[in-house]
Structures are given as structure tokens and as C-alpha cells.
C-alpha positions as CSV (number, residue, x, y, z in Angstrom):
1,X,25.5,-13.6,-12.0
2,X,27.0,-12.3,-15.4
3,X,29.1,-9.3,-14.7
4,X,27.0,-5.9,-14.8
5,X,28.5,-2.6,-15.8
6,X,28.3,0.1,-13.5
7,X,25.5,3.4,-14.4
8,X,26.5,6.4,-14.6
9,X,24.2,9.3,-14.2
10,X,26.3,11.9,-15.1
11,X,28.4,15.1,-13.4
12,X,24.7,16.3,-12.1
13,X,24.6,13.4,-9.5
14,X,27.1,12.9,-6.2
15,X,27.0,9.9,-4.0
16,X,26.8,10.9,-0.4
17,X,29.6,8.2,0.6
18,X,30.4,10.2,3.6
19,X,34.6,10.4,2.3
20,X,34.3,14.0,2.3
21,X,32.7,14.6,-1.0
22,X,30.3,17.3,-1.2
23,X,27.9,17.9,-3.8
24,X,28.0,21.2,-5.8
25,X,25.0,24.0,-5.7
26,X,24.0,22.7,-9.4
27,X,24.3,19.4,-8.8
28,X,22.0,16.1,-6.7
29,X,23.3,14.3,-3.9
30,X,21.9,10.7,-4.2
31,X,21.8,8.0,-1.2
32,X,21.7,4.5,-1.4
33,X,17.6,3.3,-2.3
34,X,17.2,0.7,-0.1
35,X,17.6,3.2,3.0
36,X,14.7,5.1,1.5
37,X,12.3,2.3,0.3
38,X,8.8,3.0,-1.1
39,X,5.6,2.4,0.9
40,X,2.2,2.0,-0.7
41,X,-0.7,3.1,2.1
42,X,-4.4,3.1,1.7
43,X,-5.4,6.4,2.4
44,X,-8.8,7.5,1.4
45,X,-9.3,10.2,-1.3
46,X,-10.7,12.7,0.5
47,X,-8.1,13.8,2.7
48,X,-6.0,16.5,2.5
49,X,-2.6,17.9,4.1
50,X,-1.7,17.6,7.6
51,X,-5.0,14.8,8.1
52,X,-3.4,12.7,5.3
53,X,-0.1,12.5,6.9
54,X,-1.4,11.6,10.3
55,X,-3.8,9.4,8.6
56,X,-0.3,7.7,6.5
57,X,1.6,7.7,10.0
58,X,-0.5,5.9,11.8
59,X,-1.1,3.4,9.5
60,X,3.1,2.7,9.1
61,X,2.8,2.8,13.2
62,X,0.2,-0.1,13.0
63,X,1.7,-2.0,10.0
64,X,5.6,-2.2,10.9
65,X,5.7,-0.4,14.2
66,X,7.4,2.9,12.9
67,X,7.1,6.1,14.8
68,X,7.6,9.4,14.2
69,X,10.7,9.7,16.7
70,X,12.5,6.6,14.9
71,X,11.1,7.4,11.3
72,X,10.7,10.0,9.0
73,X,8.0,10.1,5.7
74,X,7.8,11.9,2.5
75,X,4.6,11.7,-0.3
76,X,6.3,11.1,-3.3
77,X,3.7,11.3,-5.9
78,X,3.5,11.7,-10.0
79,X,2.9,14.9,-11.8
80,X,0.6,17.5,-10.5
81,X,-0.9,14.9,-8.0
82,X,0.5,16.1,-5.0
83,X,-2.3,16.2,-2.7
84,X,-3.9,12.5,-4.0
85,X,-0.5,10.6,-3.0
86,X,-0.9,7.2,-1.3
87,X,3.0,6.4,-1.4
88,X,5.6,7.5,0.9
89,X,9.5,7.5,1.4
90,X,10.7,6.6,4.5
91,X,13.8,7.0,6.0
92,X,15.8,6.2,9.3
93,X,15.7,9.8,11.4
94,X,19.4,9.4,12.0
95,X,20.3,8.0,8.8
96,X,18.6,11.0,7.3
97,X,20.3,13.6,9.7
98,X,23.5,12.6,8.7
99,X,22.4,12.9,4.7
100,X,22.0,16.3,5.6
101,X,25.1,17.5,7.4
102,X,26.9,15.9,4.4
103,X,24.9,17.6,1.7
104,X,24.9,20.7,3.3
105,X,21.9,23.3,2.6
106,X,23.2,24.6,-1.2
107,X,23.2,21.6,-3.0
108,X,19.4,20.9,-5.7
109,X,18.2,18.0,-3.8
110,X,19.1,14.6,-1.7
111,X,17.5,11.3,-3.4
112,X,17.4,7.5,-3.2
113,X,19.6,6.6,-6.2
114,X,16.6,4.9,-8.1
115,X,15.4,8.3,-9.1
116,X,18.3,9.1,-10.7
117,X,17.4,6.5,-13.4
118,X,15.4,8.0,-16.5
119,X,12.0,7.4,-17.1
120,X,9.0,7.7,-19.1
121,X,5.0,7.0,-19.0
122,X,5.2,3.5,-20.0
123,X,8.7,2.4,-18.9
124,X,10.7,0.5,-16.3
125,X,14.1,0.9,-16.3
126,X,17.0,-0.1,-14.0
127,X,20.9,0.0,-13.8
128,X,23.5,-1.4,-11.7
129,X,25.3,1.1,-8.7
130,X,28.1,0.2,-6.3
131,X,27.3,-3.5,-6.7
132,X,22.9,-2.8,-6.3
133,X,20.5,-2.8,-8.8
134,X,18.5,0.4,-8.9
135,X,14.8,-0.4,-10.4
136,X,12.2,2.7,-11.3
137,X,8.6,1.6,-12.0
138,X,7.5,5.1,-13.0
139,X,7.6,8.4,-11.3
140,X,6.5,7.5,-7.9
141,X,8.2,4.0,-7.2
142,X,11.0,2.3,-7.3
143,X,13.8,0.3,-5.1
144,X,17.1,-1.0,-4.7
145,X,18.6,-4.2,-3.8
146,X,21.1,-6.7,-3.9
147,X,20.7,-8.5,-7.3
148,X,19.0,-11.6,-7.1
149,X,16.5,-10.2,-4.4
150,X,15.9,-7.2,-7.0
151,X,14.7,-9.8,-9.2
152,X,12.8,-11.5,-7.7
153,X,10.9,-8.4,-6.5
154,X,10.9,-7.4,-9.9
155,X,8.8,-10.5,-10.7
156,X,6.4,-9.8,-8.3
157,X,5.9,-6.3,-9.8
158,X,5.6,-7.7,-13.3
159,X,3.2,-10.4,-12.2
160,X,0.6,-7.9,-10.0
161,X,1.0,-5.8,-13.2
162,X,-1.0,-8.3,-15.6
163,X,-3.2,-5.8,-17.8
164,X,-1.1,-3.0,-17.0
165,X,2.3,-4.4,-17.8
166,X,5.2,-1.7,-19.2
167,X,5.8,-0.9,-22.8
168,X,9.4,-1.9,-22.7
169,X,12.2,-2.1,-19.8
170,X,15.0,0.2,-19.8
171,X,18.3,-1.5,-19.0
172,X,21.7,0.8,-18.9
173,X,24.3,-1.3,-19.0
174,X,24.3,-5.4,-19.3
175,X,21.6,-6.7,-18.4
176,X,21.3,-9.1,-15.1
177,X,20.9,-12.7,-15.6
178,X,17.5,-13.9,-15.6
179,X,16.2,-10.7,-17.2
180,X,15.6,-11.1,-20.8
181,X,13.8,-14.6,-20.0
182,X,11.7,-12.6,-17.6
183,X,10.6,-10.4,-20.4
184,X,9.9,-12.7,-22.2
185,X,7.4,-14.5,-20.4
186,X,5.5,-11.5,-20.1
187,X,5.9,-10.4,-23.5
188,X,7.4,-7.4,-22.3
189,X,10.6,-5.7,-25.0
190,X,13.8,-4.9,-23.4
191,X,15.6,-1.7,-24.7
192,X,19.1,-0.7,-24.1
193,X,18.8,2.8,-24.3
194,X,16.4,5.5,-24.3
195,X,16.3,6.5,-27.7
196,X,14.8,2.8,-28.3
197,X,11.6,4.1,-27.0
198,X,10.4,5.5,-29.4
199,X,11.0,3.1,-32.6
200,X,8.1,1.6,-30.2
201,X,5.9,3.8,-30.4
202,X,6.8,5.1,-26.6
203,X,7.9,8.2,-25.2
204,X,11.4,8.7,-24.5
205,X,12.5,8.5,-21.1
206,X,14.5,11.3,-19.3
207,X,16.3,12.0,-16.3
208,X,14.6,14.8,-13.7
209,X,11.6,15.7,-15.7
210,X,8.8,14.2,-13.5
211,X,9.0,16.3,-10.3
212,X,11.9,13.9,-8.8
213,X,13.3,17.5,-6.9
214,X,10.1,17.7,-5.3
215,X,10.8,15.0,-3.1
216,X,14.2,16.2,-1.3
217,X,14.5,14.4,1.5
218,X,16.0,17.5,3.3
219,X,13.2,19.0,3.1
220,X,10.5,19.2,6.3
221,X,7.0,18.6,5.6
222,X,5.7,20.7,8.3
223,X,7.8,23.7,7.1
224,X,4.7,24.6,4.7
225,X,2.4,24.3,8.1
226,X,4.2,26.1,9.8
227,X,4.1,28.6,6.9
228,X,0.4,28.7,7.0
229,X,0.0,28.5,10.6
230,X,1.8,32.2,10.8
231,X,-0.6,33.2,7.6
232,X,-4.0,32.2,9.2
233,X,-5.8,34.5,11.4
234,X,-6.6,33.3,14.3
235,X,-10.6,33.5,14.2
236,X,-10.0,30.6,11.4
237,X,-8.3,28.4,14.1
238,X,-11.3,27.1,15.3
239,X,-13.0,26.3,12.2
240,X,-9.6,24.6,10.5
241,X,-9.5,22.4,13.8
242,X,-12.8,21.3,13.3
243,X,-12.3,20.4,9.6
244,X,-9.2,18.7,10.6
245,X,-11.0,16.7,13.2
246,X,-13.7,16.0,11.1
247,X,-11.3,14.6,8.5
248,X,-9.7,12.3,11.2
249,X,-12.8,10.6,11.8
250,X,-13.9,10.4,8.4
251,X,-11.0,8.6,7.4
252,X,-10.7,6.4,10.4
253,X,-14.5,5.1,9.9
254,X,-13.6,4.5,6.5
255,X,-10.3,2.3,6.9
256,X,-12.5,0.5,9.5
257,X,-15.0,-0.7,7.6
258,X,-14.0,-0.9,4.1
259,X,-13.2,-4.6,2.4
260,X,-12.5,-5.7,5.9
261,X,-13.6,-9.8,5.3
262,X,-12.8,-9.7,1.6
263,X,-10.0,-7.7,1.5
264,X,-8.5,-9.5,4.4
265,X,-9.2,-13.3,2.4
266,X,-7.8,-12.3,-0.9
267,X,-5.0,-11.0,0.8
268,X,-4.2,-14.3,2.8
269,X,-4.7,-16.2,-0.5
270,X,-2.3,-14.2,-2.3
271,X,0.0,-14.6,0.8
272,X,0.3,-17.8,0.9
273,X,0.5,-18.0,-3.0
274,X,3.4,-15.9,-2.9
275,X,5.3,-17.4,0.0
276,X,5.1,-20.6,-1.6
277,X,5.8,-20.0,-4.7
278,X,9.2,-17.7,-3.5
279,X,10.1,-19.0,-0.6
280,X,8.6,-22.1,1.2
281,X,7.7,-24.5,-2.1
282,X,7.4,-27.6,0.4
283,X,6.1,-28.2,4.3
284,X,3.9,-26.6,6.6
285,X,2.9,-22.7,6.9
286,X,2.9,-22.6,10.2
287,X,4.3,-18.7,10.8
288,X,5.1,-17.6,7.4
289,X,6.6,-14.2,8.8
290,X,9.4,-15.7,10.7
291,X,9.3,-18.3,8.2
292,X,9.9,-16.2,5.4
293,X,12.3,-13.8,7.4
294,X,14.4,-16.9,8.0
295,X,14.5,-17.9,4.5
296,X,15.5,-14.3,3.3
297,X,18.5,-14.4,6.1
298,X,19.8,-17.4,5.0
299,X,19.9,-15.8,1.3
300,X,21.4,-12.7,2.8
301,X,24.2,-15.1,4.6
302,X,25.2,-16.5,1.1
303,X,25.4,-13.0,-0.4
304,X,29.1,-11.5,-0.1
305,X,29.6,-8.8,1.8
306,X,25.8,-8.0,2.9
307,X,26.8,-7.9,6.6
308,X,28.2,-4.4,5.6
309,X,24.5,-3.2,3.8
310,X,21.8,-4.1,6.8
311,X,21.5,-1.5,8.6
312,X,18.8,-0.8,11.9
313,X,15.9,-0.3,10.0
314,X,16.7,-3.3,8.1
315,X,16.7,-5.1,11.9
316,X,13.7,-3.5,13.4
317,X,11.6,-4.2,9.6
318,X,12.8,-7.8,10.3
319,X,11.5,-8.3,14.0
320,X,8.0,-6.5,13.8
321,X,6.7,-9.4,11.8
322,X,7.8,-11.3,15.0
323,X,6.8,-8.7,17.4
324,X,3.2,-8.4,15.6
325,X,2.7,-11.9,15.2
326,X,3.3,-12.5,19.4
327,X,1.3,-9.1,19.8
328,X,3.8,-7.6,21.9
329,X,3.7,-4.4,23.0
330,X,7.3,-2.6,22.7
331,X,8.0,0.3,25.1
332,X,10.9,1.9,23.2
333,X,12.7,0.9,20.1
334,X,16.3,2.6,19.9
335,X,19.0,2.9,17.6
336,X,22.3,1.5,19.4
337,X,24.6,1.6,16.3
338,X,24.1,1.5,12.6
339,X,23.9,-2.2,12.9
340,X,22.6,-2.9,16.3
341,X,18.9,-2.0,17.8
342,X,17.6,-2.1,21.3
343,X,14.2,-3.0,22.1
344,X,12.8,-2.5,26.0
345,X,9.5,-5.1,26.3
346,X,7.3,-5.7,28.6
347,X,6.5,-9.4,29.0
348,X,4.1,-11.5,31.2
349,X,7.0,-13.6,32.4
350,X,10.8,-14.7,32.0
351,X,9.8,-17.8,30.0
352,X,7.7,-15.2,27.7
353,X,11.0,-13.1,27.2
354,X,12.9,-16.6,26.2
355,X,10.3,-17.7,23.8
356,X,10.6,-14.3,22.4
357,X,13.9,-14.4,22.1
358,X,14.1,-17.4,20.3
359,X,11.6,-16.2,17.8
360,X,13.6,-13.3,17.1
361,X,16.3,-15.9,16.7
362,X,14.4,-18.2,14.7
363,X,13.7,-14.7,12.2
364,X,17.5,-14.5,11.6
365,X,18.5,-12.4,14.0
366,X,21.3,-12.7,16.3
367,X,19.7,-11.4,19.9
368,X,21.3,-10.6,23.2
369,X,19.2,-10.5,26.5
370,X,20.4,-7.5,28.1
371,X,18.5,-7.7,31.1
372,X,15.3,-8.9,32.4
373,X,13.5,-7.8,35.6
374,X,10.1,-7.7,37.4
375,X,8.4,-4.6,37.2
376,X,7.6,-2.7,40.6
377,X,3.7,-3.9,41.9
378,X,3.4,-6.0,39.2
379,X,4.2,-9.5,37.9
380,X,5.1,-8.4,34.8
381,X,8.5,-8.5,33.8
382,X,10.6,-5.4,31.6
383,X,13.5,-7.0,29.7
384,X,15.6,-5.1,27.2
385,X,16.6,-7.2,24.2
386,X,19.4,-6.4,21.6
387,X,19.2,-7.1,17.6
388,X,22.0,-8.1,15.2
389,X,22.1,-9.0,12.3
390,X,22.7,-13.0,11.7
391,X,25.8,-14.0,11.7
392,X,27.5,-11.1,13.9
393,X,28.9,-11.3,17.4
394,X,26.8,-9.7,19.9
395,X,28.0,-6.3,21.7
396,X,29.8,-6.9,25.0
């Protein structure tokens, strides 16, 4: 790849590298973006509050396994649509922690580095950082990644965007190779700065104008609940459970039986689409998850110096596709060190614990067998199983 110059957003922005920097009261601390990656859920209009975030966590606890003691969410939405998000940030609960004792309490806000990057109705824009591309679709997504992964997810984005494709793409600083033939294909101009906007017609993009301090990662979301739970009288507590409740089961009816069968084809048509046409071109689809996380670890193997960005999150994201796909049920998921995650199973049998150890394996992932033993009165057998990331020695 073609050297890339490095963006810089300015004295108004601090890296939290943990070297004993601290950010200013004026200024934002920024994190790397792909420890806070976007999620897109499909939560139904109606809800509001507290009933949407259950509603959102329970949804990322049946999609990837992520809990509330492991995980931490925040809406991000755009302008003066708070209460109709559908995305969330999410975070590691220790990773996030340690943001926070870093950054301290005076500083404006902690971010993923992506929204940092200017924007405007209209236009993408992206930027190289500390050897990552950051990429901003708008004001509520974005990502960060290693380079050639960023581009190919960035190919995805353009090719789901068909009608609604950008009015130009933003790129501070040389441009990544592939890029310009990218935009070209779908017709789409490339700028180099942000006054180029609007020679097309386009407004210009800016840094910070769309609500970005709204979603601090430091801050709690129940700290408003809590707010309004001391502000409530308490002859309202029975009617505000009830609406709550009735919310609940609104919404769970609804994600039941919505575009179940013809959601669920297109879906594995566009699957199998997309796995082909990124990462299996030739052979059988026999398990494209562990296929396809496979694949993705033998790109991160020829990447330099990626041992040093996976981090736990990156692990566990890795082996639910394996753990969903075996419909195993995990008993606890813990965080051992920033590269190294324990997982406590309960299995039918040894030779179930091998097989899913070797899947694990086959995903990637370098796995350790702690320990394996039958359960008392039953046949069942509890095995706890460590995660590294390929290519790593196991703990001793």
C-alpha cells in the first residue's frame, strides 16, 4: 500500500495512549475506533428509554453473546433523533474503565477516533491514524481498521448503498490504494479537502457539529434514570412499570414475527453472495462462519504487527460464530488479559469439548484446554477453555 500521511485533528483532540498524557478541560480524548465499533439493531419504532435499551441488549446477547457484565452500549444517533436510534457503541467494560481513569472527569468528551473526522449530510470521509484508517459514513457510523480490511468494508458499505450512495468522499491526506478506482466504479467524486464540497453543490463538512459530544463514552446511561427515578412520585411507580412491561412485550411479539421467512432467505442469499465474492471465491460452504473467521486470520497473520491490535473482544467476536453455530451454551466468559479470554462450558462429553476445541482452532484461534471435568450427578462435563489469538503461545 502507497504510503499514507498521518491526520491530524488538531490541538482540540488527545490520544488516550496510556503514556501519561492527559487531555485538557477544553479539549477531546479520542480512543482507538475499532475498540468501540458501531452496531446496527432492529429495534422497533415505538419504544422508548430504558425498554429500548433492554430491547437493544438483548438482542447483542442473542446475536454475539455480549452481556451486560462483559459489555457496555451507547445509542449514538444523528441530530435531534435521540430517542429513534437503532445503532449502538459498544465497548469492552474494562477497556472502557481504563479510558476513564486516564481521561479523568474534566476533560469535553472520550470518542472512538472516527468521529473526530469532519462530516457533512452527504459525505464520507476518512484519514489515516497511528497506521489505521478511520472511515465516517455520516453522523451515526463509522469504523476503523487496518487498511486493506477498511477497504474492503468500505466496498460493502458502498455496494448496500446503491440509490443512496455519497455525494463525494472526503480523504485527508493521500489517498489509500484502491480508492480512487473504487470511486470510480460507483461514480462517486473524491475530494481532498472540505472546502471541495461545495464547488459540488454539497455542504461543507466540519468537525463536532453533529452532536458527536453527546456520545461520551464516560458517560452512564442510567445516570438520567436514576435522575428520574428520584423525580417520580411514587403513586406513578406502578403505572410506569406497567407501560414499561407493556413495551417489553410489544416489542418482543414484534421482533418475533416480523420478516421471519423472508427476511431470514434474503439474508442467506446475500450471505453467501458476500462470502463468496470476499472471501471463499472457490469450494464448498460448508460452515461459512468458521470459514470466513479462518480466512480473515490468515489475513490478520500476514498484516505486520496486528498481534499487538486484537484485543479480547476481538477473541470472544471471533468464537461466538463457533459457539452459536455448535449451539453451546457458555456459563461464564472472562477477561484473562488484554489478549487472552476464558470461557467455562458445559459439554455433553470430553470428545464434545475436543471437537469444540478444534473448531475454535479451525476459526483461528490458538486454544488451551484448561481443564475438563464431570459435573457432580450428571454426565455432563464443565471444561474451561482459553482463547489466543493465532499465532501466540498459550499461557502456562
Amino acid at each position: 500500500m502507497t504510503e499514507v500521511a498521518t491526520y491530524d485533528a488538531g490541538k482540540d483532540f488527545v490520544a488516550l495512549t496510556g503514556d501519561g498524557t492527559t487531555p485538557g478541560a477544553q479539549q477531546v480524548a479520542v480512543v482507538c475506533g475499532a475498540d468501540v465499533p458501531v452496531i446496527t439493531l432492529d429495534l422497533p419504532p415505538g419504544l422508548r428509554g430504558q425498554a429500548r435499551e433492554q430491547v437493544a441488549r438483548r438482542q447483542l446477547q442473542d446475536r454475539a453473546g455480549l452481556t451486560a457484565e462483559t459489555t457496555e452500549i451507547r445509542p449514538i444517533y444523528p441530530p435531534k433523533q435521540s430517542e429513534k436510534w437503532s445503532k449502538v457503541l459498544i465497548a469492552d467494560a474494562a477497556l472502557l474503565a481504563k479510558w476513564k481513569a486516564i481521561a479523568g472527569p474534566h476533560c469535553r468528551a472520550v470518542l472512538p477516533d472516527y468521529l473526530s473526522l469532519p462530516t457533512a449530510s452527504g459525505i464520507w470521509s476518512m484519514a489515516m491514524r497511528n497506521d489505521m484508517l478511520m472511515v465516517r459514513l455520516g453522523p451515526d457510523e463509522g469504523f476503523t481498521a487496518q487498511p486493506d480490511l477498511a477497504m474492503v468494508m468500505l466496498e460493502m458499505q458502498l455496494d448496500q448503498a446503491r440509490d443512496l450512495l455519497p455525494g463525494a468522499i472526503l480523504c485527508l491526506g493521500t489517498a489509500p490504494d484502491g480508492l480512487k478506482a473504487l470511486a470510480d466504479i460507483h461514480d462517486v467524486p473524491l475530494i481532498a479537502s472540505p472546502a471541495e464540497a461545495k464547488g459540488l453543490g454539497l455542504e461543507v463538512p466540519a468537525v463536532l457539529t453533529h452532536g458527536e459530544l453527546e456520545f461520551d463514552l464516560r458517560r452512564d446511561p442510567q445516570m438520567a434514570r436514576t435522575k428520574l427515578r428520584k423525580q417520580v412520585l411514587p403513586w406513578r411507580w406502578p403505572l410506569l412499570f406497567a407501560l414499561i412491561a407493556a413495551g417489553l412485550w410489544s416489542a418482543s411479539q414484534v421482533i418475533e414475527t416480523r420478516r421471519i421467512e423472508t427476511r431470514t432467505a434474503q439474508l442467506n442469499t446475500q450471505t453467501r453472495e458476500l462470502v463468496r465474492d470476499k472471501f471463499i471465491p472457490t469450494g464448498p460452504l460448508l460452515d461459512m462462519r468458521i470459514q470466513v473467521s479462518q480466512v480473515l486470520a490468515e489475513r490478520q497473520l500476514r498484516a505486520a504487527g496486528w498481534q499487538d491490535k486484537i484485543t479480547a473482544l476481538d477473541l470472544f467476536a471471533t468464537a461466538a460464530g463457533v459457539l452459536s453455530t455448535r449451539g453451546v451454551e457458555t456459563d461464564q466468559v472472562s477477561t484473562v488479559s488484554a489478549t487472552e479470554v476464558a470461557l467455562d462450558v458445559t459439554m455433553p462429553d470430553f470428545a464434545s469439548v475436543d471437537q469444540l476445541a478444534s473448531d475454535l482452532r479451525a476459526a483461528g484461534l490458538t486454544v488451551t484446554v484448561v481443564q475438563s471435568r464431570v459435573s457432580e450427578g450428571s454426565a455432563a462435563v464443565r471444561s474451561e477453555i482459553r482463547l489466543r489469538p493465532p499465532g501466540t503461545e498459550a499461557a502456562k
